[in-house]
N, C-alpha and C positions, 0 to 999 in steps of 0.2 A: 478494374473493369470500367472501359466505356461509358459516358451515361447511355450512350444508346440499349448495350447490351444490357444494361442494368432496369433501364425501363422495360426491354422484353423480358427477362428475369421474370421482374415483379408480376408483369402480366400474366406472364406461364403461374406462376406460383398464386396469382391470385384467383385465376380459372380452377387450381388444381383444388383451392380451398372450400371453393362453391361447387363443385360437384357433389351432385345429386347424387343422395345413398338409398334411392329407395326402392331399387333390386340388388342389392348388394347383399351376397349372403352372407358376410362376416361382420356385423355392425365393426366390432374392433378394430377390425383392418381397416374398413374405411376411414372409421374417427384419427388413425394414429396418420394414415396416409393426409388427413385434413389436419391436423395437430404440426406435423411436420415443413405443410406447405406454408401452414401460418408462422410458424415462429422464424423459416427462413424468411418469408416475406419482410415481417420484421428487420430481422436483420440488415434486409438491403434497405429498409427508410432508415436505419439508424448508419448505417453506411453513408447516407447520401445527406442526413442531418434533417431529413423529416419525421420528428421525433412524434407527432401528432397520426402522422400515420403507423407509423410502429407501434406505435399506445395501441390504436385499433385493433389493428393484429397480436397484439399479444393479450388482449381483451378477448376477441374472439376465440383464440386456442382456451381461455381460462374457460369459457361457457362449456367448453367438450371435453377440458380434462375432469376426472372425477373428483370430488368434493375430500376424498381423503387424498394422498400422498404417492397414490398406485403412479406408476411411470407408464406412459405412453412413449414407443419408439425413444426413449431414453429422456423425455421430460416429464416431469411432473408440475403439480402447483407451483411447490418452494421453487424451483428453479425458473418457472415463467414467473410467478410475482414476483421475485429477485430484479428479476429484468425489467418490470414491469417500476419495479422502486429504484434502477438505475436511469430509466427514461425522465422521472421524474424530478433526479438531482439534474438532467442537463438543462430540464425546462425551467428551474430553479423552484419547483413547485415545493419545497419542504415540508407541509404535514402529510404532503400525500404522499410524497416519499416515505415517510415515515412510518405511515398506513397502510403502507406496502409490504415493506419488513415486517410490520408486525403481524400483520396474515402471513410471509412468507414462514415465520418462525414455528405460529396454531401449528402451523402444516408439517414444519420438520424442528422442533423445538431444539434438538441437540447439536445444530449445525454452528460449530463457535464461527466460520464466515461472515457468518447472516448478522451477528449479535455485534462484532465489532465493525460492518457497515452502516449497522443503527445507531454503536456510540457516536461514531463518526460525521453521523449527520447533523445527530444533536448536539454534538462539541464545536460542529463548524456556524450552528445560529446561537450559540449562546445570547449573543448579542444581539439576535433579533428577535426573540421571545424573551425570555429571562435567565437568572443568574440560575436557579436553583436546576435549570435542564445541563449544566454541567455535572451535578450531582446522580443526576438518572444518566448520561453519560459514562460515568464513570462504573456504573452497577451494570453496566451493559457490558463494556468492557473485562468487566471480573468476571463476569457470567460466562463470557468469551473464553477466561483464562481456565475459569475450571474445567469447562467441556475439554479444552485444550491446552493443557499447561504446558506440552514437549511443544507448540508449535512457535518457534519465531517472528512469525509474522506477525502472530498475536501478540508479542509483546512486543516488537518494532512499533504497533500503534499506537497500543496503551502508554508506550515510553513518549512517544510523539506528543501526545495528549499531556500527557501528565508533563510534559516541558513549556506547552502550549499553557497553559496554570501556573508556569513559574516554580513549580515542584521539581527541582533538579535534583538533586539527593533521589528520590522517588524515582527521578526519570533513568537517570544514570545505574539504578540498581536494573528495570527493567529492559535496558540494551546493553546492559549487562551478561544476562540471561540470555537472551537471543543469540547474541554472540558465543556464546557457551553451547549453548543448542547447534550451533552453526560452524565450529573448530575450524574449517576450513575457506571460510565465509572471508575474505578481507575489506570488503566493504562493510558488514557490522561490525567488525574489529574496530572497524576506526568510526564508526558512527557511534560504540560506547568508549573509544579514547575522546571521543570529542564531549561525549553528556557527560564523563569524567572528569574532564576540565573544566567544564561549565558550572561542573558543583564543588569545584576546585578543591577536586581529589587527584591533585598532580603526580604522585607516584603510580598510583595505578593508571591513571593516564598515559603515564609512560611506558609502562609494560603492556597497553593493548596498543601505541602507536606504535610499539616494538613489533608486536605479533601481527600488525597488517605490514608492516615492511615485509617480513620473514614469509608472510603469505602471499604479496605480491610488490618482490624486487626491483620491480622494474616503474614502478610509477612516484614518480616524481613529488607527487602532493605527501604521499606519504612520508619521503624521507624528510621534506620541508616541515609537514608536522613534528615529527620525531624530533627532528632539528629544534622544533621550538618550545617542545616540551622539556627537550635536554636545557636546554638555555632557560627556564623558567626553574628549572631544577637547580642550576647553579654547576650545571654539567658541562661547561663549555668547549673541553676538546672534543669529547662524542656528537655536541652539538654540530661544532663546527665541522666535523666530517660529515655526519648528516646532510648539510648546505650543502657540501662540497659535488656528494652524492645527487640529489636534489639536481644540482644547475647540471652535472655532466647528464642528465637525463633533458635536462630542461633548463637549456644556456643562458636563456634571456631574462628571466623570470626575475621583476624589478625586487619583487618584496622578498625574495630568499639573497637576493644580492644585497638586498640594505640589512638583514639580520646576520647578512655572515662578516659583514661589517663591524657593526655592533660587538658579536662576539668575539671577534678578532681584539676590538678595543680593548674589551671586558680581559682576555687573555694578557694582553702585551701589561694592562695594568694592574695586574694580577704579579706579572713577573716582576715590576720596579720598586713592588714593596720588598 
């Protein structure tokens, strides 16, 4: 959209938010019709990166939503304080971010969402508070898992996190999982072939940079993987088909040309003993 249209937008929507409810026979209707106007209002300052304005408005919808979790026109609390604690990671505010989540949770305590965007916030300042808000962190995270053990996402984080700590064995187990959860998924296939290798558990490695080929054929990074988990394995003709596969997808590609090399050599001297 337009800035032009964007500034009538907000204008319409900020009229619709200040109208007068005071012959209005349905208090409800009107608040949800003023709930709605604001949080789209919103939406367009975070659209246009007027993040102070957005705050406004989604300050303003909190004043009229009710105090417990009831949905209005399909928002409630948690879900405006949610937004209200993403407005705050962009302005780099971190405690208030923080303080945000944690009103959003009073509100809907069981939402694992909520609980691994506040580990997330506190895992990304460790460094600028202190060491031991990695540890609250990580209980936020678990908190996360329990609400939500089947969910992926949730452990795509925590595995994130937990690599981000240098815990690879740990990490590698929960994108593990994910990828389990996700059978047909080939991009966490090879995001836990890869925390596999990292915790240089190379067999297993192998068999998930196998099941993201098998998941998807046609991409090039994957056989070049495979390719070099084979050759780490001491597997060097599967490797080398691998490469071979790899460049006919993706001809130019310096570093799968200098490793099909390599195991070419590995091969030919393999044969003169």
């Amino acid at each position: 959209m337009a800035d032009g249209r964007l500034a009538e937008a907000a204008s319409a929507l900020r009229a619709g938010s200040r109208a007068e409810g005071v012959r209005v026979r349905d208090r409800r209707e009107h608040d949800a019709a003023r709930v709605s106007a604001l949080v789209q209002l919103a939406a367009l300052h975070s659209q246009r990166g007027h993040w102070h304005k957005a705050l406004s408005a989604y300050k303003e919808a909190l004043q009229i939503l009710p105090d417990t979790n009831t949905p209005i026109v399909g928002w409630t609390r948690h879900s405006v304080l949610s937004m209200v604690g993403e407005i705050y990671v962009q302005l780099q505010q971190w405690p208030m971010a923080e303080h945000s989540l944690v009103s959003a949770l009073a509100a809907a305590p069981h939402h694992a969402g909520t609980h691994v965007t506040l580990a997330q916030i506190l895992a990304r300042n460790v460094s600028i508070f202190f060491a031991s808000r990695s540890i609250e962190a990580e209980m936020w995270f678990k908190k996360a898992l329990t609400l939500a053990p089947n969910d992926p996402s949730v452990r795509d984080q925590f595995g994130m996190f937990l690599r981000s700590q240098r815990r690879l064995r740990e990490s590698a187990e929960q994108l593990v999982a994910a990828a389990q959860l996700s059978p047909t998924d080939s991009t966490r296939a090879a995001s836990a072939a890869r925390a596999l290798r990292d915790a240089r558990r190379c067999r297993s490695a192998e068999r998930w940079y196998a099941r993201a080929v098998q998941l998807n054929p046609d991409d090039a990074e994957y056989h070049s993987n495979l390719g070099a988990i084979l050759h780490l394995n001491g597997k060097y003709a599967a490797a080398a088909t691998s490469y071979r596969r790899a460049l006919q997808l993706q001809p130019n590609d310096d570093i799968t040309i200098t490793n099909l090399k390599r195991v070419r050599a590995l091969m030919s001297k393999q044969r003169r003993k």
